[in-house]
C-alpha atoms as one frame of an Amber mdcrd trajectory, in Angstrom:
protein
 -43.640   9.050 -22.869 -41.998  12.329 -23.630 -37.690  12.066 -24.800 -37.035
  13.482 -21.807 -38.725  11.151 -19.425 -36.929   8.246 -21.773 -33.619   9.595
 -21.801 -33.776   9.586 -17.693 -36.101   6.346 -17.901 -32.529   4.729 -19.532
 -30.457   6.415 -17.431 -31.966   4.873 -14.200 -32.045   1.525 -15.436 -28.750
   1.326 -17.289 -26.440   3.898 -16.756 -26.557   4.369 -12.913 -26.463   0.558
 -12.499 -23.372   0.699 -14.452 -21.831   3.137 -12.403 -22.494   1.359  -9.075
 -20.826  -2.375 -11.002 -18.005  -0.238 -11.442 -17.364   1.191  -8.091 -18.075
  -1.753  -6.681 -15.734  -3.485  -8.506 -13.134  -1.312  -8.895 -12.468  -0.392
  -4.974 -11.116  -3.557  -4.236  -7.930  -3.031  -6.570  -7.813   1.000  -5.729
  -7.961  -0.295  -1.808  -5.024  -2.829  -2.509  -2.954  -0.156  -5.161   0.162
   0.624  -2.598   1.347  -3.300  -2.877   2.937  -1.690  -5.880   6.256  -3.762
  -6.949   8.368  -0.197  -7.222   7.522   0.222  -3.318   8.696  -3.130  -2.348
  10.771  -3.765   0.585  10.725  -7.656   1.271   9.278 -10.614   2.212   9.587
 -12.635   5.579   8.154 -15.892   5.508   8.725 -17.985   8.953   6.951 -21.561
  10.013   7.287 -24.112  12.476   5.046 -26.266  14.835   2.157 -23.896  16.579
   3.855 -20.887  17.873   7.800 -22.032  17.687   8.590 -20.634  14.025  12.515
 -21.737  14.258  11.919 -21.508  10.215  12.313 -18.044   8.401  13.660 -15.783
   5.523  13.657 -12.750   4.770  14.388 -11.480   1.575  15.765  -7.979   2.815
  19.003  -9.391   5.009  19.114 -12.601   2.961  19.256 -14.858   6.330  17.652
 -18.426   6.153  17.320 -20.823   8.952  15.321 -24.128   9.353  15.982 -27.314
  10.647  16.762 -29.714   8.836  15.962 -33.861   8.969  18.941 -34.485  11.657
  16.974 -31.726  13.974  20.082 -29.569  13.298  19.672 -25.689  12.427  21.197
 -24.560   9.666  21.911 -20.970   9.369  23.167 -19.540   5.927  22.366 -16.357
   3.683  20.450 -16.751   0.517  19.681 -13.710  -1.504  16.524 -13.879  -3.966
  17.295 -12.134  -7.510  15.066  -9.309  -8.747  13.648 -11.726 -11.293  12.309
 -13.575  -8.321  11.240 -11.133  -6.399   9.164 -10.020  -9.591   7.414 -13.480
 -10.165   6.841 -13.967  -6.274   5.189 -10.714  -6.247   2.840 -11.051  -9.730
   2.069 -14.449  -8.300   0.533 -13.138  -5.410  -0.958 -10.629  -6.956  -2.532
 -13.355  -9.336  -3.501 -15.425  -6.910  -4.867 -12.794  -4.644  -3.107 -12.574
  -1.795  -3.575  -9.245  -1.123  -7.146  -9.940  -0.250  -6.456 -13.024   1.759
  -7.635 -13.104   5.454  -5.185 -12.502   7.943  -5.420 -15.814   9.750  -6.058
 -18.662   7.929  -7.600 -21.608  10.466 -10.607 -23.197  10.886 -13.622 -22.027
  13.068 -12.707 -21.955  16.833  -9.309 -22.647  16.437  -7.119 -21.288  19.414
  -4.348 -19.551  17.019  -2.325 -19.041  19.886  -2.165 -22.382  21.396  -3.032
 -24.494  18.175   0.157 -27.183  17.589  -0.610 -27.210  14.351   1.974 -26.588
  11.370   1.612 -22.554  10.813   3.240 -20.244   8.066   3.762 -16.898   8.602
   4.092 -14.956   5.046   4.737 -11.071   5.218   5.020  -8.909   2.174   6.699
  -5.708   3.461   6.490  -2.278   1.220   6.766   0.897   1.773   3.545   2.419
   2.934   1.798  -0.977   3.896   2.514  -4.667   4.356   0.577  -7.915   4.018
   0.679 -10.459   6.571  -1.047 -13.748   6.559  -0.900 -16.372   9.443  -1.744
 -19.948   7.292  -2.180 -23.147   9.568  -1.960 -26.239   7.460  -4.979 -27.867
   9.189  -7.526 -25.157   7.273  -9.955 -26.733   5.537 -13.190 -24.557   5.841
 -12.835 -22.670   2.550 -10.768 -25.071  -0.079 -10.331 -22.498  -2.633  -8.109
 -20.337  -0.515  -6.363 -23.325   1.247  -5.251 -24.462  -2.345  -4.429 -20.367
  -3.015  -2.548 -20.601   0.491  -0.602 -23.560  -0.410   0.325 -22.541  -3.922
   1.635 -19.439  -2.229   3.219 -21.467   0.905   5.198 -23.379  -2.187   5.630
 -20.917  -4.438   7.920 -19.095  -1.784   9.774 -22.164  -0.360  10.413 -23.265
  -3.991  12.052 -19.681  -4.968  14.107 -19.819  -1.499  15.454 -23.229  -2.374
  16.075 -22.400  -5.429  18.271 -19.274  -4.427  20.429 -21.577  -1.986  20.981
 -24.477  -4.862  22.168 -21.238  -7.241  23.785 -19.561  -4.540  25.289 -23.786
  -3.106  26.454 -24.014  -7.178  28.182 -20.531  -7.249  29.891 -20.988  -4.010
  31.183 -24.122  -4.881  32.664 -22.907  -8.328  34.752 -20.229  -6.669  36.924
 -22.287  -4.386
């Protein structure tokens, strides 16, 4: 075999194989580059029993309702620091959220009529947003239910937090 027919002999079997690893694993995080944390706008998170959410935030106005153990709704305003806003959004970057399936429930599961516990979570920016519709009753892939879960808390832990920070400085100024 000539040097020419081994230099292209090598570059059909290594190089161009090479090339198509890379583009197919590279378009994935080019496809998902606007969720970009200098274009973010907020996040809305709402949940409730099938399709009566009384439950939501959003990080952009600050409002937070739910109902609480005496069936009561509680309306306040909690605002989420940038520092938060920062780990929520490297968090669901590491856990992959922006390739998550927009609805999250099992095989032949009526979405719309389902009375199952649902979560709603929205990550808004500016040239896209991320929405992903999580019933609690998923079980088909457990990977991502565990991913949805850890998200689910992740976001209801940083609210709570806010309102206990925002509950302590509140109290300290009367």
């Amino acid at each position: 075999m000539s040097d020419k027919g081994k230099k292209i002999f090598l570059a059909l079997t290594i190089v161009v194989p090479f090339l198509i690893y890379c583009v197919v694993y590279y378009t994935p995080m080019f496809k998902n580059a606007p969720f970009k944390l200098k274009e973010f706008e907020s996040i809305d998170l709402k949940w409730g029993m099938g399709n009566n959410l009384e439950n939501s935030y959003n990080s952009a106005t600050g409002d937070y309702q739910y109902v609480n153990g005496q069936d009561s709704l509680i309306k306040t305003n909690v605002k989420l620091r940038k520092d938060d806003i920062l780990y929520l959004h490297s968090k669901a970057s590491e856990l992959g959220f922006w390739n998550f399936p927009d609805v999250l429930a099992n095989r032949g599961t009526n979405v719309d009529s389902s009375k199952v516990l649902r979560y709603v979570i929205q990550f808004n920016y500016k040239k896209k947003s991320k929405t992903v519709i999580y019933l609690t009753d998923y079980n088909e892939i457990p990977k991502l239910k565990g991913l949805a879960e850890q998200m689910k808390t992740l976001l209801q832990q940083s609210i709570n937090d806010a309102e206990e920070r925002y509950g302590k400085q509140a109290g300290s100024k009367n």
